[in-house]
N, C-alpha and C positions, 0 to 999 in steps of 0.2 A: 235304542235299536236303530234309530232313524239315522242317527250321526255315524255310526257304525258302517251302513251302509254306502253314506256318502261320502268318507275315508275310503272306504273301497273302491269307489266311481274313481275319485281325485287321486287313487294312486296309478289308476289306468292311465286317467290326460296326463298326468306325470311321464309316464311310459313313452305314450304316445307323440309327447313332447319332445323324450329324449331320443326316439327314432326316427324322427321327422328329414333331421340330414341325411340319415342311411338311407331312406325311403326316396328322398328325391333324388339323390343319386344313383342311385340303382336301379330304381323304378321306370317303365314308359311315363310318359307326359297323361294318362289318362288315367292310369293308377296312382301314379302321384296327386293330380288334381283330388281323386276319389277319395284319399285320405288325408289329403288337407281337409275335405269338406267333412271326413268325421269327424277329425280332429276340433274343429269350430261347432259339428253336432255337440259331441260329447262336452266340450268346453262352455257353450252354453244351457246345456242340459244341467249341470253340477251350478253356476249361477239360477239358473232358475230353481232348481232345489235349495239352494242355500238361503234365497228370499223365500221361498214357500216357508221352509225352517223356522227362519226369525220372525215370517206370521202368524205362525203357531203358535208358536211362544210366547207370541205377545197377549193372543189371542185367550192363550190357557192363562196368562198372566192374570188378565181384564176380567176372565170370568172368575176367576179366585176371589179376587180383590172385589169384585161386586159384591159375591156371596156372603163375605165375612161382614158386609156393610147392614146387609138385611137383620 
């Protein structure tokens, strides 16, 4: 479910990736700024879930692999 969710973030900054020219074109210099700075919210938001992720993982991994050792 976790991965699920984060395909759905990562199709946004997709989006928001691909609007980016229409936006500063079109846009005041203060609305433009405003959504470049989500655009860098959301884009580091999806990295730092994506390492939260692969610590989980690893983390569910380590305790597996303990348990079977006991």
């Amino acid at each position: 479910m976790r991965l699920a969710w984060l395909a759905a973030i990562s199709v946004l900054a997709v989006v928001m990736a691909v609007l980016t020219p229409y936006v500063l074109r079109t846009e005041s210099t203060w609305q433009a700024a405003a959504w470049l700075v989500m655009l860098a919210a959301t884009v580091t938001g999806i990295a730092m879930l994506l390492r939260a992720e692969l610590l989980i993982r690893r983390l569910e991994r380590d305790t597996r692999s303990d348990a079977s050792e006991t």
